[in-house]
C-alpha positions in Angstrom: 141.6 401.4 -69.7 140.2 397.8 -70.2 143.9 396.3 -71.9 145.6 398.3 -68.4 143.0 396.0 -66.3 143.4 393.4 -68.2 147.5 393.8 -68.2 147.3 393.9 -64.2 145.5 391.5 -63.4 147.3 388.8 -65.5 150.7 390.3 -64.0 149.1 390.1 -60.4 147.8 386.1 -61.4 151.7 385.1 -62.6 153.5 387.1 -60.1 151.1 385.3 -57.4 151.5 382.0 -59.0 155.3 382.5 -59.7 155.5 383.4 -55.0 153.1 381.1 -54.0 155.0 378.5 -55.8 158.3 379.2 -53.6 156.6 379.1 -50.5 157.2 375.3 -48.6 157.2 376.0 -45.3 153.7 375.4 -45.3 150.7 372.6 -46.6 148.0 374.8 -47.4 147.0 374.6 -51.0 147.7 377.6 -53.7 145.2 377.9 -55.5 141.3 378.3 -55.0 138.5 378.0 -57.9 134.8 379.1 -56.6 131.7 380.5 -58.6 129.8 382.9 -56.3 126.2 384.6 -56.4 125.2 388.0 -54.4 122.0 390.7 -54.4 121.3 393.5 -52.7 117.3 393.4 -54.0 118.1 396.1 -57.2 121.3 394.6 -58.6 122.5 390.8 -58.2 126.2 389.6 -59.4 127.5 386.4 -60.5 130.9 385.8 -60.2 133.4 382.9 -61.0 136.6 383.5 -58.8 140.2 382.1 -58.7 142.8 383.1 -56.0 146.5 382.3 -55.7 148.0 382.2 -52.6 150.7 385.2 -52.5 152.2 384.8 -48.5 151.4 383.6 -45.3 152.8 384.3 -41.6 154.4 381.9 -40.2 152.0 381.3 -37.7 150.1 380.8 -40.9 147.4 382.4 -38.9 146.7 385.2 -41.9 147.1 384.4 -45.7 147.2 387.0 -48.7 145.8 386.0 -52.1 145.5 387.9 -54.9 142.2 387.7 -56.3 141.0 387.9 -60.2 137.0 387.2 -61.2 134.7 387.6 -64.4 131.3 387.6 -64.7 128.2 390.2 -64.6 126.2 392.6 -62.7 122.5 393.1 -63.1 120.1 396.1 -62.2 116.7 395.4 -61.8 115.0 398.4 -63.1 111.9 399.5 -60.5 109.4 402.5 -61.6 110.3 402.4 -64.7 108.1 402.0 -67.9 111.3 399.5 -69.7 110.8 396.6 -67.7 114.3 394.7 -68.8 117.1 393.7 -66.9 120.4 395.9 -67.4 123.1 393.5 -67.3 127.0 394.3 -67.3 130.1 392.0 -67.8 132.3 392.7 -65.5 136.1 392.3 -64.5 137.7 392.0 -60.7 141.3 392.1 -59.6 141.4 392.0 -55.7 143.4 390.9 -52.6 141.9 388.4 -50.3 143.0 387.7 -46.6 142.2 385.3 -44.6 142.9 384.9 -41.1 142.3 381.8 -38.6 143.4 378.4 -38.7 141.5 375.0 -39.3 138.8 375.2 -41.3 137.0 378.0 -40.4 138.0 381.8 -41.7 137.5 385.2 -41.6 137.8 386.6 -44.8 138.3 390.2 -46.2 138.7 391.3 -49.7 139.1 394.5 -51.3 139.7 395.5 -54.6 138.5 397.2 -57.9 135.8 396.1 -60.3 134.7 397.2 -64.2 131.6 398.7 -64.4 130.3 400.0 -67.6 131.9 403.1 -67.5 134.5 403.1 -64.9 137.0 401.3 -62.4 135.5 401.0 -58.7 136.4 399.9 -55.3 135.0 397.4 -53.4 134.9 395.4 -50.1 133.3 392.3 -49.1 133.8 390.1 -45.5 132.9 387.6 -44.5 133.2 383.5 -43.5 135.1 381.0 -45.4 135.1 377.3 -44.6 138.5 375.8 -46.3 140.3 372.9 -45.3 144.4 373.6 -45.0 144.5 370.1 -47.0 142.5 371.5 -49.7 139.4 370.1 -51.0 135.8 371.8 -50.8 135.1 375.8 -50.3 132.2 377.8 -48.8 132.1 381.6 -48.5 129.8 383.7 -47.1 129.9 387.3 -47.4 128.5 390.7 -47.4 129.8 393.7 -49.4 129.3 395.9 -52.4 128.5 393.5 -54.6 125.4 392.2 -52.5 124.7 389.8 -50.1 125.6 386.2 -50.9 127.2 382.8 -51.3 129.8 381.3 -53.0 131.1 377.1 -53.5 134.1 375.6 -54.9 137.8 374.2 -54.3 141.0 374.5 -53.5 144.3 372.6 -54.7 
């Protein structure tokens, strides 16, 4: 099931770089690289990130990326006698959009992560500050993997 994930996600990343790259009816940049951090209290995640844009209207009010992260999940055992952290590594394929113009975003994404057993869903929204001409990125968001913040850049 992991080579399957695995096998998607890298299709998804050169499919998405293979369309963004014949899209020139706009300036906004392709590509966006950010690390983000998130809890909920019992679990926290820590993710690094990288989305490639896939299309935009032509009001280039709402963009689609397609999303693909690694990093781990941690459970914070409570009233329990073992008092160590259970940590997983973890995969995430996901599409993002992104709607508004400027700077300032709303931002949606949904997708799929590894856990240690299975595939599940998630959703997070939330704020993104991204210039069109590319540069620095701030996201802000709430979902299933917690509560939290995320820096980086586009190009």
């Amino acid at each position: 099931m992991q080579k399957i994930i695995k096998s998607i996600i890298v299709f998804l990343f050169l499919f998405s770089v293979a369309k963004a790259r014949s899209h020139s009816s706009y300036d906004h940049h392709k590509v966006v690289l950010y690390a983000d951090i998130a809890t909920f209290g019992i679990w926290s995640s820590t993710l690094v990130n990288v989305e490639v844009l896939l299309a935009s209207s032509h009001s280039d009010n709402l963009r689609l990326y397609a999303k693909a992260a690694t990093g781990s999940v941690s459970f914070i055992p409570f009233l329990s006698s073992n008092q160590s952290v259970d940590e997983i590594k973890t995969k995430v394929g996901a599409l993002t959009l992104l709607t508004g113009q400027g700077n300032h975003h709303f931002d949606a994404s949904g997708g799929v992560f590894k856990g240690r057993t299975s595939i599940l869903p998630f959703l997070d929204l939330g704020y993104r500050y991204q210039r069109p001409e590319g540069g620095f990125v701030f996201r802000g968001k709430a979902g299933a993997l917690g509560i939290g913040i995320g820096i980086g850049c586009s190009f």
